[in-house]
C-alpha positions in Angstrom: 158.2 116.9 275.8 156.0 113.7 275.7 157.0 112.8 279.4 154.5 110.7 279.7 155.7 108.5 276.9 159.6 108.2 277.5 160.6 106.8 280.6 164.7 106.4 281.5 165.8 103.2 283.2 169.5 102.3 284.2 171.1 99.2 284.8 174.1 99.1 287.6 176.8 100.1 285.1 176.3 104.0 285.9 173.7 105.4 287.5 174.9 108.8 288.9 175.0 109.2 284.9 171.4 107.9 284.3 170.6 110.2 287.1 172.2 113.7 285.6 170.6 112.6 282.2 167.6 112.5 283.9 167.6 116.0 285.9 168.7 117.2 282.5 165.4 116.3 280.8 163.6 117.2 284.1 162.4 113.7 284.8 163.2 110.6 287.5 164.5 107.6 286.3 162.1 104.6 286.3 161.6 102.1 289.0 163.6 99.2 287.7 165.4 96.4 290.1 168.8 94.7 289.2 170.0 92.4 290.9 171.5 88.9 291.4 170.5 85.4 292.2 172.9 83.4 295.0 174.4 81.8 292.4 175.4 84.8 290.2 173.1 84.9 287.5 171.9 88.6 286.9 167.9 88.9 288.0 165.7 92.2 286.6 162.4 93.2 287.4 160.9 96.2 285.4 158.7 98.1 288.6 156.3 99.7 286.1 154.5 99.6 282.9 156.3 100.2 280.1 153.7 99.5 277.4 153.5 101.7 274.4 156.5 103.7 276.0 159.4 104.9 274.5 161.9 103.2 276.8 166.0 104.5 277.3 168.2 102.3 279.3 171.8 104.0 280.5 174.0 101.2 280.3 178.0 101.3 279.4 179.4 98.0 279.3 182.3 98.9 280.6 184.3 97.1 283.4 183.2 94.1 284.5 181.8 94.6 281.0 181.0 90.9 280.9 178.1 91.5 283.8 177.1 94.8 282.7 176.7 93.4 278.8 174.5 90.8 280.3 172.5 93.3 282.3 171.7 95.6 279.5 170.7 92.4 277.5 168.1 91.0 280.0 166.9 94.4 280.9 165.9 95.1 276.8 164.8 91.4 276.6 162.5 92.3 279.8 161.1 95.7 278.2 160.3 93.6 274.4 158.5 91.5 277.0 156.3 93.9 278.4 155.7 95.5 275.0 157.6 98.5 275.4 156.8 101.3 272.3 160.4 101.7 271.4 163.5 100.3 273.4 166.3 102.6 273.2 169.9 101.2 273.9 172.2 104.1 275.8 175.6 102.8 275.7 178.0 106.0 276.7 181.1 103.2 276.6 180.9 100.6 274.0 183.0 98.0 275.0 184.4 95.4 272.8 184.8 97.9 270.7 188.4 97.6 270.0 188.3 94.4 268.6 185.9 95.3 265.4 188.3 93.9 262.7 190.6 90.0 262.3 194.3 91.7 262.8 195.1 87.7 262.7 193.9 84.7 261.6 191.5 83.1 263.9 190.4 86.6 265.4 187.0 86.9 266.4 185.6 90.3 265.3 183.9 90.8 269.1 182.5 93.9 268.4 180.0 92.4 265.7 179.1 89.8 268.3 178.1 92.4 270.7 176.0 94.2 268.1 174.2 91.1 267.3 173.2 90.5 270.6 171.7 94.0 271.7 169.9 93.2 268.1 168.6 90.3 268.8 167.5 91.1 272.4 165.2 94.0 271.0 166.8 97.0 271.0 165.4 99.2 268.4 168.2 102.1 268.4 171.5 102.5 269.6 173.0 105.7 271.0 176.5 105.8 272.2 179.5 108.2 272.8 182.7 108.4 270.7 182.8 104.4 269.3 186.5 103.3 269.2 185.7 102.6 265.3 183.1 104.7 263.7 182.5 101.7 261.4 180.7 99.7 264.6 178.0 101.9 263.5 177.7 99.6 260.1 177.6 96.1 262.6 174.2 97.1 263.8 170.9 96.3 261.7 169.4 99.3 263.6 169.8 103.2 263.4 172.7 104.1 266.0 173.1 107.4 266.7 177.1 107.9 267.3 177.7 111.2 269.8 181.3 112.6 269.5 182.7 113.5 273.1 185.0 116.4 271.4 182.5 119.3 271.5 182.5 118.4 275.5 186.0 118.2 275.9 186.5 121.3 273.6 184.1 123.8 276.0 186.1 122.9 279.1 189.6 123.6 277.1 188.4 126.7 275.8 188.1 128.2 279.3 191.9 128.2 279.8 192.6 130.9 276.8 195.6 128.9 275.5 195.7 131.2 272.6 198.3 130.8 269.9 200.5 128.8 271.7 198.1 125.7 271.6 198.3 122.6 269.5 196.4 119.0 269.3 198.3 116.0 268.8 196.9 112.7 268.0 199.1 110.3 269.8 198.2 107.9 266.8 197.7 108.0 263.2 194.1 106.7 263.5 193.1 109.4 265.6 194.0 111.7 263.2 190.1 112.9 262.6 189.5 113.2 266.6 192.6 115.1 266.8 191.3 117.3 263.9 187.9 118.2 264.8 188.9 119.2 268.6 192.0 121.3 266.6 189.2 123.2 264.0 187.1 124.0 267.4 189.6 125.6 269.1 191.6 127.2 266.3 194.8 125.5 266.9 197.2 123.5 264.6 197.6 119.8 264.5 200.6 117.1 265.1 200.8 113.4 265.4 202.9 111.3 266.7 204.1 108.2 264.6 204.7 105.3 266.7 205.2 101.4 266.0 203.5 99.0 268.8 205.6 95.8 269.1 203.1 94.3 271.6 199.7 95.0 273.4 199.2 97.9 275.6 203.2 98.5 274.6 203.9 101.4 272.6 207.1 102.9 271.1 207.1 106.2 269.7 209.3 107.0 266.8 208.9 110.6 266.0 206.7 113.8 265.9 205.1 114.7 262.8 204.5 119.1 263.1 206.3 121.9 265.7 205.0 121.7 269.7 208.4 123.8 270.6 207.1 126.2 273.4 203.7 125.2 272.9 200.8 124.3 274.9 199.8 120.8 274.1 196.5 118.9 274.0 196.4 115.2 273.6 193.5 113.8 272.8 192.3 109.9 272.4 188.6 107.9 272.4 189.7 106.1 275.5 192.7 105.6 278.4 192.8 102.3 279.4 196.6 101.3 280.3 197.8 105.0 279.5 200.8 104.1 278.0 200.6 105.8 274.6 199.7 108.9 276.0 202.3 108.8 278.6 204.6 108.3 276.2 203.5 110.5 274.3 203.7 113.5 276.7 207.1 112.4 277.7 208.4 113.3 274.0 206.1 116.7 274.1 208.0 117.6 276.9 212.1 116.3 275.1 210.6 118.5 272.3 210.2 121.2 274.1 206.5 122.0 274.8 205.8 124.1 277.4 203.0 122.2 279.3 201.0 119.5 278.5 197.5 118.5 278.7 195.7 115.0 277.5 192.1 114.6 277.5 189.8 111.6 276.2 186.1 110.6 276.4 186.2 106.9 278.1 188.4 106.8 281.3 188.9 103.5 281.5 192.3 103.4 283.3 193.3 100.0 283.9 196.3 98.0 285.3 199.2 100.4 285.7 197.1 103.3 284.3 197.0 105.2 287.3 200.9 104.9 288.5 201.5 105.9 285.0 199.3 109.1 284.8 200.6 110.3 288.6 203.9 110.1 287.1 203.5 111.3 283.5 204.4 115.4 283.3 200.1 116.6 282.8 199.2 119.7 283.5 195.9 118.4 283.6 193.9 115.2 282.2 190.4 115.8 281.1 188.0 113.1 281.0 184.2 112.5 280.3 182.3 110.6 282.7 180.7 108.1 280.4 182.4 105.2 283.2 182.6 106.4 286.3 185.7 107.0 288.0 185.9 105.7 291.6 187.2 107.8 294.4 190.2 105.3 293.9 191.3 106.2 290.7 191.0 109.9 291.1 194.4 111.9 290.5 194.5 115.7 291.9 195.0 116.9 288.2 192.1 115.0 286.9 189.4 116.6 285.8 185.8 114.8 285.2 183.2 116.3 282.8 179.5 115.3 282.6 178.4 114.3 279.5 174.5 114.2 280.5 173.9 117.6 278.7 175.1 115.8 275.4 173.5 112.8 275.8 170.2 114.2 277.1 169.7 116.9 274.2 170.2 113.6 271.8 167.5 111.3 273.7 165.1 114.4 273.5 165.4 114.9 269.7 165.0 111.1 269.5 161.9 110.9 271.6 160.5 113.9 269.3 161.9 112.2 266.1 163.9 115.6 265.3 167.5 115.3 263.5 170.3 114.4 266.2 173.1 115.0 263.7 171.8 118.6 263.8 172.4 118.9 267.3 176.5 118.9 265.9 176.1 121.2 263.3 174.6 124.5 265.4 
């Protein structure tokens, strides 16, 4: 490895992250200071030459997503600045991405915003974990390189020999293909469940679509933010008779009532990534975090070294 020439920054958004990525490729992350002025306004100073390097910031703009958008921003506008070799954008949580299409008129498309901006800041590549719509890859005039938390969340499952009695459910119809790819790695059969959502963060499930009857159930979705699909969702496992249920998802984002929700939901387990960092605070005893540093480290070293990422999936 060019050590040498790749140096890994990280803004405030999630540094223990930054940090394991960086004791995965063997290396310390690079002095950089962020910071604020008295009146609020986000303040970065880059602590050493970057010039000719190929730079990777560790930034999720998850919550407050507002301040930690604006970090990753100034910190790319900084390294263009300094005439940095390649600037590298690593956003394990995309957010705004679940407002990528007008459901209404007068909708913004925010997600296309967003991708502008990290465009037009400098970033010359994007990598990022499990997008909420794999067509956010398309709203970016640069390569992005698009990681799918599954094969993460797959290893860990794995270790509890479910056997036969395991299925995936997709606790929607558009995470059908999640659902499916975690189901083809661990040999189990697929369900959905069908549900109509009168109202934001309000869902109302109508009916189960394949057999969970004395199963073993894994729900899996991209992200958990108020948890109320997948609450509701193992609450009608468990009327159908399955005989335990576990829900896993790459972005804990658990919001508002998420936590009351998920204390009182019936989870064997829930099985998160650690691409936002869950606080002491929101820690349940049956939640499990995994580190997604091996995954995302492999996929900066093949980038540094210009070798095929998408490779990286296929073995």
């Amino acid at each position: 490895m060019k050590a040498a020439r790749m140096k890994l920054f990280t803004g405030n958004a999630n540094p223990y992250l930054a940090k394991e990525i960086g004791d995965y490729l063997g290396m310390s992350l690079a002095k950089a200071s962020v910071s604020h002025f008295s009146d609020g306004e986000v303040s970065v100073a880059i602590q050493e030459s970057v010039r000719g390097v190929d730079v990777f910031v560790v930034q999720p703009t998850c919550s407050p997503g507002n301040e930690n958008l604006m970090e990753l921003l100034i910190m790319i506008d900084a390294f263009r600045r300094a005439s940095a070799g390649r600037i590298n954008a690593v956003i394990p949580y995309f957010g705004y991405g679940r407002q990528d299409r007008k459901s209404r008129a007068r909708d913004p498309i925010t997600a296309k915003l967003v991708s502008n901006l990290i465009v037009e800041a400098g970033a010359d590549r994007v990598v990022t974990v499990d997008l909420h719509a794999t067509q956010i890859q398309g709203f970016f005039d640069i390569p992005v390189d698009h990681l799918p938390g599954v094969a993460t969340l797959a290893e860990h499952i794995k270790e509890k020999k479910l056997g036969d009695r395991a299925v995936v459910v997709s606790p929607d119809v558009g995470g059908v293909t999640r659902a499916r790819d975690l189901a083809a790695r661990l040999g189990a059969p697929l369900a959905i469940v069908d549900k109509r959502r009168p109202a934001p963060n309000v869902s109302e499930v109508m009916n189960v679509i394949g057999e969970v009857e004395g199963k073993s159930v894994i729900i899996i979705d991209d992200i958990i933010d108020t948890a109320g699909t997948v609450c509701t969702s193992a609450q009608v496992m468990m009327q159908k008779g399955a005989r335990e249920v576990f829900v896993c998802c790459t972005h804990p984002v658990f919001s508002g009532p998420a936590l009351d929700r998920m204390a009182k939901a019936p989870f064997k387990e829930i099985i998160v990534t650690n691409t936002i960092p869950v606080l002491k605070e929101k820690s349940l005893p049956n939640l499990t975090v995994l580190s997604i540093a091996p995954l995302i480290g492999e996929a900066l070293l093949r980038v540094h070294e210009d070798l095929s990422v998408s490779k990286l999936f296929e073995d």
